[in-house]
N, C-alpha and C positions, 0 to 999 in steps of 0.2 A: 504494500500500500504506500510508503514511503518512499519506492524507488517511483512511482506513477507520478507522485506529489511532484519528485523533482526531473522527472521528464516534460510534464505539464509545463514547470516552469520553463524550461530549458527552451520547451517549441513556442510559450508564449513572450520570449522575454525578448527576440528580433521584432515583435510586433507590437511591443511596450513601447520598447523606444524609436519605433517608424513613428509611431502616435505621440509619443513627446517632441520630438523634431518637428514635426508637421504644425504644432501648437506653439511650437517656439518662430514657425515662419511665418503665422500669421498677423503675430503682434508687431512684425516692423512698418516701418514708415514707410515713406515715399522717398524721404532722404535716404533712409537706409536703401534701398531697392535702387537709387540712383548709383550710388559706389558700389552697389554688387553688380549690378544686371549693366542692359547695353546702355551705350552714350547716349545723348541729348538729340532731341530731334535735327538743329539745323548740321550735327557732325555726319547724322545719317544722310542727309540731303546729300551734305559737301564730298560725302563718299562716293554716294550713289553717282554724282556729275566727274566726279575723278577718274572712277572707271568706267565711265561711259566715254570721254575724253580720251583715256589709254585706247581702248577699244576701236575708235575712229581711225587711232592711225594706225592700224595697225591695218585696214580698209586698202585695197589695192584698188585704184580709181581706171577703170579703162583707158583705153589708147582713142584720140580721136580716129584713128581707123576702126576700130572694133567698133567705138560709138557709131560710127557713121553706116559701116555694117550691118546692125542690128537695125539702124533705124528704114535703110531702104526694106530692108526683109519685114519690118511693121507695113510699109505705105503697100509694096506690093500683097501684101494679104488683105489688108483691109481692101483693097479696090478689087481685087479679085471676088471677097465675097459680097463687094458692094453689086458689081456687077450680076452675079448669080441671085441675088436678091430681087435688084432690078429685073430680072428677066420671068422669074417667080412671081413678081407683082401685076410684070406686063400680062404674063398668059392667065392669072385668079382672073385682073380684068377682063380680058379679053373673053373667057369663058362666061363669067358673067353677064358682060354685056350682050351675048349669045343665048343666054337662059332670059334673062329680063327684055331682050329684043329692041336696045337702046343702042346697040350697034350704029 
């Protein structure tokens, strides 16, 4: 019966002191919590733009030939499907004005 006593203790006494810890972190402050935990808002800003800044240059900017490249390979698509658009629109019309007899 005595040895139960001091196993009981044994498996309750990690879970004594989770629960005293946890009572002792509720009574700090906000001071306290500032010297522990993270910095102040505008150092998180100043971070956050630092290594967004790092990050920039680290950016490989195209060649004006590759720009120019990409952008003829834009104008020719778009007008290719401008065209088959157009020609889509032309013949709905056309049909239409065949069923409605407005030809």
């Amino acid at each position: 019966m005595a040895k139960n006593k001091l196993n009981e203790l044994e498996v309750n006494a990690p879970l004594n002191e989770s629960l005293a810890n946890s009572s002792d972190n509720s009574t700090k402050t906000k001071k306290d919590n500032k010297k522990d935990g993270k910095p102040g808002f505008f150092k998180r800003i100043g971070k956050v733009f630092k290594e967004m800044f790092s990050e920039l240059k680290k950016v490989t900017w195209p060649t004006w030939k590759v720009a120019a490249a990409s952008l003829l390979t834009v104008i020719v698509v778009v007008v290719v499907f401008l065209v088959v658009i157009m020609g889509f629109d032309s013949l709905a019309s056309w049909l239409l004005g065949l069923l409605t007899g407005t030809n």
